[in-house]
C-alpha positions, 0 to 999 in steps of 0.5 A: 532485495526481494524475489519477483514472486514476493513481489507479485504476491504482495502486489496481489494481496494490495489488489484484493484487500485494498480497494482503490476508491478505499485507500483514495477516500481516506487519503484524501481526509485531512485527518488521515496520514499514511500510517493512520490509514493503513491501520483503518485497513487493518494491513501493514504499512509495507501493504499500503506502500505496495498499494500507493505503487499500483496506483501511482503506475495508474495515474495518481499522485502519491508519495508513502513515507516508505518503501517496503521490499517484497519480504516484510513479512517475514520480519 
């Protein structure tokens, strides 16, 4: 388990360096998967599992392969 300022961090840093139309263009090519796209971002899949959270809170219908705690950074 994480410490909510973790959370919120990672959360701020998946607003920041994950633009929404940017993750929404590349899920949306039937080339790309979950993985392949995080590393186009150039971030962690972990950061890409906290984007797919804010936009499913949003609306969207997305499902990540994972679910990444507030501390992958430290491993």
């Amino acid at each position: 388990m994480s410490s909510k300022p973790e959370r919120e961090a990672n959360v701020f840093a998946a607003e920041i360096l994950l633009p929404d139309d940017e993750v929404i263009r590349l899920i949306n090519d039937a080339e790309m998967n979950f993985f392949r796209a995080a590393r186009e971002l150039y971030v962690p899949p972990e950061l890409m599992d906290f984007k797919f959270q804010i936009l499913k809170n949003r609306g969207y219908r997305l499902e990540a392969p994972l679910n990444a705690t507030g501390d992958f950074l430290k491993k």
